[in-house]
C-alpha positions in Angstrom: 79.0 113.1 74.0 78.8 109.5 72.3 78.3 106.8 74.7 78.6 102.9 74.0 75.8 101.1 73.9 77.4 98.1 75.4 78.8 100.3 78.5 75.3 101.2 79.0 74.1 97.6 79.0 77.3 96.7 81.4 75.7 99.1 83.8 72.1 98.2 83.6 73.7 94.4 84.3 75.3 95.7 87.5 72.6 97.8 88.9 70.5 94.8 87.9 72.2 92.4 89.8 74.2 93.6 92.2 77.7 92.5 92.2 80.3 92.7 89.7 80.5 88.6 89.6 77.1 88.1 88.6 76.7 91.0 86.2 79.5 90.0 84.4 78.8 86.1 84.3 75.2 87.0 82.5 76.9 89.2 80.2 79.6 86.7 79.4 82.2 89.0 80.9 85.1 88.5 82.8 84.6 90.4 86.5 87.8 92.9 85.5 86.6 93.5 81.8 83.1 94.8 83.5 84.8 96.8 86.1 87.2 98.5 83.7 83.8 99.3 81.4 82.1 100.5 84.4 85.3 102.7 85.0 85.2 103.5 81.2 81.7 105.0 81.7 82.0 106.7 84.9 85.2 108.3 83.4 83.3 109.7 80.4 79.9 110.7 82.5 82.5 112.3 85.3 80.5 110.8 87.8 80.6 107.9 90.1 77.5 105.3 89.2 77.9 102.9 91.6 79.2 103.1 95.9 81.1 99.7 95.8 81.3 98.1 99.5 81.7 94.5 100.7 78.6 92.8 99.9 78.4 94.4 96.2 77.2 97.0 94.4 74.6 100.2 95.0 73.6 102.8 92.2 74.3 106.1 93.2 71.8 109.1 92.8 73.3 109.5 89.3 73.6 105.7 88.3 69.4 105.1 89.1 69.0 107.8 86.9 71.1 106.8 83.7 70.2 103.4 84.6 66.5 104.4 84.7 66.6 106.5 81.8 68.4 103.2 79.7 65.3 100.7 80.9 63.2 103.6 79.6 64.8 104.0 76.4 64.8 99.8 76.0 61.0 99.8 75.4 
């Protein structure tokens, strides 16, 4: 499995922040583009990344670990 780069970023932007607003305002993103990248990459990982509730965002079991392994494979 090939994943994007930039998806990978999108989602590191989102667990960084915390809501899709800001994530996608530092990326330069509109707030749907993001969420249909997120979707994108939860799609091709078959998993869900983030719980989504009224006051944002929260990585899931699964999304601290790709996120973790992306910060990882930044340095």
């Amino acid at each position: 499995m090939v994943l994007e780069l930039r998806l990978i970023r999108h989602a590191l932007a989102l667990g960084h922040l915390g809501n899709f607003g800001r994530a996608a305002e530092s990326l330069g993103l509109t707030q749907p583009s993001l969420t249909r990248s997120i979707a994108v990459l939860e799609k091709s990982l078959g998993v869900k990344l983030f719980d989504r509730n009224h006051r944002g965002v929260a990585p899931t079991a699964f999304g601290k670990t790709v996120t973790a392994a992306a910060m990882i494979a930044r340095r």
